[in-house]
Structure formats: C-alpha cells, structure tokens
C-alpha positions in Angstrom: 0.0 0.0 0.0 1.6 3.4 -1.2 1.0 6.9 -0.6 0.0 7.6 -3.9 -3.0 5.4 -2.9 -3.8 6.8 0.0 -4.2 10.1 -1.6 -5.8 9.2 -4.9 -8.8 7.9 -2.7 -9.0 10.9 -1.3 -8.7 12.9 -4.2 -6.6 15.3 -2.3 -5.7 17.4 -5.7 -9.2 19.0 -5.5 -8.4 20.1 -1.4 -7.6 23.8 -2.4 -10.8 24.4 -3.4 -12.2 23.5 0.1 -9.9 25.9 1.5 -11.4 28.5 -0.8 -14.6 27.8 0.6 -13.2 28.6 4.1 -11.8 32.0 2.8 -14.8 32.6 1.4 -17.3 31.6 4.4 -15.0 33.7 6.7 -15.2 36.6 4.2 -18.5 36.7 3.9 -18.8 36.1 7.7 -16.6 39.4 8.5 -14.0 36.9 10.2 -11.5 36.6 7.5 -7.6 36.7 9.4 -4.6 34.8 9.3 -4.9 33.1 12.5 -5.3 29.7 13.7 -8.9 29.6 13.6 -8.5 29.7 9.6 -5.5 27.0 9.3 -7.7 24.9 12.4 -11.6 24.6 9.4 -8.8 24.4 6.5 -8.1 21.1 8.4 -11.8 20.4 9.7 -13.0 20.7 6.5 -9.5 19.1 4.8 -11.0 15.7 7.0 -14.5 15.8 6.0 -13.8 15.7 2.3 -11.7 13.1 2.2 -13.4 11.5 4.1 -16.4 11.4 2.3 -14.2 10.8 -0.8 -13.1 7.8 0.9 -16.3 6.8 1.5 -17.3 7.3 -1.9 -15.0 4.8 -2.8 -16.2 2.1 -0.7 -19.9 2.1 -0.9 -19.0 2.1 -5.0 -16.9 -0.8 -4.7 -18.7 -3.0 -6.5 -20.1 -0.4 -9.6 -16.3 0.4 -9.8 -15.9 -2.9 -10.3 -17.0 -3.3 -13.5 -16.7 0.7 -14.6 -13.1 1.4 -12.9 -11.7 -1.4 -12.2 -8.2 0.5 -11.4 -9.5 1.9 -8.5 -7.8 1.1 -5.2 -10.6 -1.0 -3.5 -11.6 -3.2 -6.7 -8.2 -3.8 -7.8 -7.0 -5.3 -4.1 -4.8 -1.9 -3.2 -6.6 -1.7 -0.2 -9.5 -3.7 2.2 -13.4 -1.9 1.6 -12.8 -1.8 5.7 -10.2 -0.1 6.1 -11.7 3.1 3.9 -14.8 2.4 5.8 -13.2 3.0 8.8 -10.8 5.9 7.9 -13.9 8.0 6.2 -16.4 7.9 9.1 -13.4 8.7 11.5 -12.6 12.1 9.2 -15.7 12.8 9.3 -16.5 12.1 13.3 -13.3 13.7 13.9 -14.1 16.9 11.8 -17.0 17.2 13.7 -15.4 17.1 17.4 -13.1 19.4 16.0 -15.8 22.2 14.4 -16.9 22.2 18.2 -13.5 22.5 19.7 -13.5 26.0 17.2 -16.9 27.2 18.4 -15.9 26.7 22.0 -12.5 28.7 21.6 -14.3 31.3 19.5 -16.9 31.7 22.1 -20.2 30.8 20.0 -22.7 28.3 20.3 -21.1 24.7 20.1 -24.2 23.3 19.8 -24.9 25.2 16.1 -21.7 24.3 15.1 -22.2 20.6 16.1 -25.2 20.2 14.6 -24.1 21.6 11.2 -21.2 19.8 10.9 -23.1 16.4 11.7 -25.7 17.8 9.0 -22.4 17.9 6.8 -21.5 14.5 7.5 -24.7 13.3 7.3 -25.8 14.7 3.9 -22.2 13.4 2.9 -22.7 9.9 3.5 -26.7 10.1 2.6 -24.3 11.2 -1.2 -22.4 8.3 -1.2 -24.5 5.8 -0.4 -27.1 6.5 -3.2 -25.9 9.1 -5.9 -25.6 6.6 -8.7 -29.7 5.5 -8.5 -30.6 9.4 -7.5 -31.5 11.8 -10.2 -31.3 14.6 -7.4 -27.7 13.5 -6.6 -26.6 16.7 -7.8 -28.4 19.0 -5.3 -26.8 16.6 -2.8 -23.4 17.1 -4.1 -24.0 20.6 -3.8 -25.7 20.7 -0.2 -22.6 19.3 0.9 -20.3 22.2 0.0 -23.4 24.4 1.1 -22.9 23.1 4.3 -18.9 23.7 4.9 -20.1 27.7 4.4 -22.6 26.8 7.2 -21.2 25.1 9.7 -18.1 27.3 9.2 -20.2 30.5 9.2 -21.8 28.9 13.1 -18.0 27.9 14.2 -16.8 31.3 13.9 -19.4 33.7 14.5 -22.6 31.7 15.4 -24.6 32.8 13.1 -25.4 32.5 9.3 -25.2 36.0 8.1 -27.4 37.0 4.5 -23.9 37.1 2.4 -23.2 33.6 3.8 -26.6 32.5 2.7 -26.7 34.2 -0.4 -23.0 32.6 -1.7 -23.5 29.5 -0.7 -26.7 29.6 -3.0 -24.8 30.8 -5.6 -22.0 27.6 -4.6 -25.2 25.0 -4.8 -26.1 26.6 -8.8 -21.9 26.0 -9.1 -22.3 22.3 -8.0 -25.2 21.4 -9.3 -24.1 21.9 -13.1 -21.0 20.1 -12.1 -22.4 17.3 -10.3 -24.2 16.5 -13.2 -21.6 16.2 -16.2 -19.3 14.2 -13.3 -22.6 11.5 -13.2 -21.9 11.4 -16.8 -17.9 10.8 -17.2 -17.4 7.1 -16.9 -19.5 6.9 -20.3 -18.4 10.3 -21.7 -21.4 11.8 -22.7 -24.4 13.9 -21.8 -27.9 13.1 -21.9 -29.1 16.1 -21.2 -27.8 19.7 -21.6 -30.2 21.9 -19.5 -29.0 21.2 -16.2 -25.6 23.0 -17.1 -27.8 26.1 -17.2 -27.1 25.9 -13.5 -23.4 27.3 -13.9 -24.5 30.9 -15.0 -26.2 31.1 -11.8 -23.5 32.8 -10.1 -22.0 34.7 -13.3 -25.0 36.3 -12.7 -25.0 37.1 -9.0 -21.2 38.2 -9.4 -22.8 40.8 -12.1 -24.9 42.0 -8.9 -22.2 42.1 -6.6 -19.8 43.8 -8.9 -22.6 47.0 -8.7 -21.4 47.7 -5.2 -17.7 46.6 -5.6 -16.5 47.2 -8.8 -12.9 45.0 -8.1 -15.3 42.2 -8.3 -15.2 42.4 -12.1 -11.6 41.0 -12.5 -12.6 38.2 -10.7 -15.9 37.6 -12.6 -14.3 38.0 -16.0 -12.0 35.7 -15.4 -14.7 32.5 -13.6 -16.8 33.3 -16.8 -13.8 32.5 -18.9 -12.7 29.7 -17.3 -16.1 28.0 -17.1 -16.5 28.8 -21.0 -13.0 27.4 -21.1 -13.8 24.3 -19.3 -17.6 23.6 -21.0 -15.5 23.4 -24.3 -15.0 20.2 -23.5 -18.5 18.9 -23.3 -18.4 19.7 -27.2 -19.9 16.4 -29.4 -17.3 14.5 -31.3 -14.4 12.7 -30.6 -13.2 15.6 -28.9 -15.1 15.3 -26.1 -13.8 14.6 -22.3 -16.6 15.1 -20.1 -14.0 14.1 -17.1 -12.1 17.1 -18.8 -14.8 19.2 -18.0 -15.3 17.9 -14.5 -11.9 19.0 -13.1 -11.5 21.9 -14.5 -15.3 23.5 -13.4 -13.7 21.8 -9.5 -11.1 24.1 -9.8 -13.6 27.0 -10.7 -15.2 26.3 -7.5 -12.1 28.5 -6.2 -12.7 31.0 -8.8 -16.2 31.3 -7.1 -15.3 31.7 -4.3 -12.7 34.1 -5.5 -15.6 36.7 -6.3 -17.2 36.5 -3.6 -14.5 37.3 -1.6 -13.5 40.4 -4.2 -16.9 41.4 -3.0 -16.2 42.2 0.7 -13.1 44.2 -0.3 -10.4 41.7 0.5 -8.6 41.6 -2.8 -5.2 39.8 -1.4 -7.9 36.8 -0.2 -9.6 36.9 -3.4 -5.9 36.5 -5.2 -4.9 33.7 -2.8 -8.6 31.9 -3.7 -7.1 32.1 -7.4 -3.8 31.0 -6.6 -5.8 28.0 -5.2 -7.4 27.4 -8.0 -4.4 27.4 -10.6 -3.2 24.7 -7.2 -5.9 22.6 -7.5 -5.2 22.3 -11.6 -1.7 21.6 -10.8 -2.4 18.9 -8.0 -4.8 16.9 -10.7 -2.0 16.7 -13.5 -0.1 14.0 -10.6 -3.3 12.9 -8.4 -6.5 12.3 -10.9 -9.3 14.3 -9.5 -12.3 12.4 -9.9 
C-alpha cells in the first residue's frame, strides 16, 4: 500500500478548493484573518472531504468494479474496511473538532455541532445512493453548502445573509458540475439543461460587482474559465466530459474568489485564485475524480 494510494482515494488534488470555501465563508462572515482559527476549518473541512471521498469509494466498490476497475478498492490496493473506517473517523473527527472551534471562538457549540453532523450526514446520505438518485446533484451541492454553514456557526454563530446568499450561488456551481461528473465514466451527456445551472452565479457576481467594482476582474475571469472548461463537453471525438469535470472543481475557487473580491479583500480573493491554478496543478499527478 503506497502513498499515492492513500491520496488518490482521497482525491486530495481538489483540497484547495475547500480551502477557498473557508476564505470565502469567513469573508463573507466578517472573520477573514490569518490566525489559527483559519489554518484549524482548512483542516476540519481538509477531514470531511476526504473522508467522504473515501467513503465514496467504498460504498462504489462493487459499480467500480466493472466501470473502474483501477480503482484502489476493486483492484485489491486496499480492504473496503479499512476506507470504511478511515472516512467515518474524518468525518467524526471533523465534527469534534468544528466544536472544539466554536468553544474557543466563544459561539454556540451546539450550532456548530449540529451543522457539521448535518455535513456529514448529507455526505454519506451522497455516497450511499448518488448513482440511483437523479437529485444527486443538489446533494453534491448541499454538501459544499454546508462547509459555508457550519463554518459560518463555528466562527461567529450565526449565518449572516452574504453567507446565505454565496453558498446559494455555490449549490447553482455544483449542481451543473455534479451533473456532467454523473456522466464521465460513459463520456457523454444526456441532457444539456441542467448546465444552465453554472451561470447562476456569473449572474449574482454581475450584482455584486454594482457595489464593488474589483469584483469584475474576478468575474471576467470564472466566466472564462467556465466557458473554457464547457469546451469540452463539445460532441465528437473531442469530447472529455472528465475534462470538464476537473476543471469546473477548480472554478469552485474562482467562485469563491468573487465573492470574496466582493467584501473588499482583494489579497484573499488573489490567494482563492492561486488556489485554483493549485488545484489544476495537483490533478495533473493525483487524478481528480
């Protein structure tokens, strides 16, 4: 059993853009600082996603089985218990920790608790049946809706309307994306409409940038990458809807990117864009999906 393993069950290329979602939830929540607090829910949230990636892997043993039979648990890498084990420990550990934060911040532990059991919750509730649900994609997206929660309760105790309002704008993001990643072990598309779901927050960047007007860099540029990155949905031999996938993850830094622009804090909207050009770098050595 090698490293390499470990960390392509966890998908750990696509981590920067959970870290964006931190800058972005503690933007939005008025919290935003270098302090421990921040590097403490980069690692909170860090556990709960691979976690539920490992997770992932396990309860699709047996589809990967026939579909992807490279992956670590089919092809005898590693035991279905032992990534059983590891993922519900991230994500009961992430929890314990998300209260630890709320105690030291001085907010409600309870809040924060009970969002990030919500989180881990709706994560396994994903893994255990996305392949048979046709709403597996607003499940996908709840579960990045609910890092901005339950980090928006561990640091301040409350959801504030920008929280709210971005993590909306997040779920539109995922959805789209969720649904060409059901698609990429076949390559194709069955239906294009629910990709209509990624100019959602083009269009709520286009409101923000009225009040902020440095949100517009940041708004050009998640446009173009998303146009960039559709490209290859194209029909024809062309086409690599898993080429698409990874690319519109690492737009999920870009997002957040512009909605941190939007508070003013143009250094933490560069680093969210630095994070994104990391998480494209990270998939070229550890695949992404």
């Amino acid at each position: 059993m090698t490293l390499g393993v470990w960390l392509r069950l966890g998908r750990v290329s696509n981590l920067p853009t959970v870290w964006s979602n931190v800058l972005a939830t503690l933007a939005l929540s008025g919290e935003l600082s270098f302090s421990s607090r921040t590097f403490a829910l980069w690692g909170i949230f860090s556990l709960y996603y691979v976690g539920g990636m490992y997770l992932n892997d396990a309860f699709d043993r047996r589809i990967d089985a026939v579909q992807r039979p490279d992956r670590p648990i089919p092809s005898g890498q590693v035991s279905a218990g032992v990534v059983f084990a590891i993922g519900y420990a991230g994500l009961g550990l992430g929890t314990l920790l998300l209260g630890l934060v709320a105690e030291s911040a001085g907010v409600s532990v309870l809040r924060a608790v009970a969002s990030g059991v919500a989180l881990a919750i709706t994560i396994i509730g994903y893994d255990l049946y996305h392949k048979q649900n046709p709403l597996s994609p607003l499940v996908m997206g709840l579960c990045r809706v609910l890092v901005y929660v339950a980090g928006a309760f561990a640091v301040s105790g409350a959801l504030p309307p920008a929280v709210g309002w971005g993590a909306a704008a997040l779920l539109c993001h995922l959805i789209g994306l969720s649904y060409a990643a059901k698609q990429e072990a076949f390559n194709r598309l069955t239906r294009v409409w629910p990709l209509a779901f990624l100019a959602a927050p083009a269009v709520y960047g286009a409101y923000l940038s009225l009040g902020e007007p440095w949100v517009r860099p940041f708004l050009a540029l998640l446009v173009l990458w998303g146009v960039y990155s559709l490209r290859f949905l194209r029909p024809g031999p062309q086409r690599s809807v898993p080429g698409a996938v990874v690319r519109l993850i690492a737009g999920i830094a870009l997002l957040d990117a512009t909605l941190i622009a939007a508070t003013g804090a143009l250094g933490w909207a560069l680093l969210a864009v630095l994070l994104a050009a990391a998480t494209r770098l990270f998939q070229r050595v550890i695949p992404g999906t």
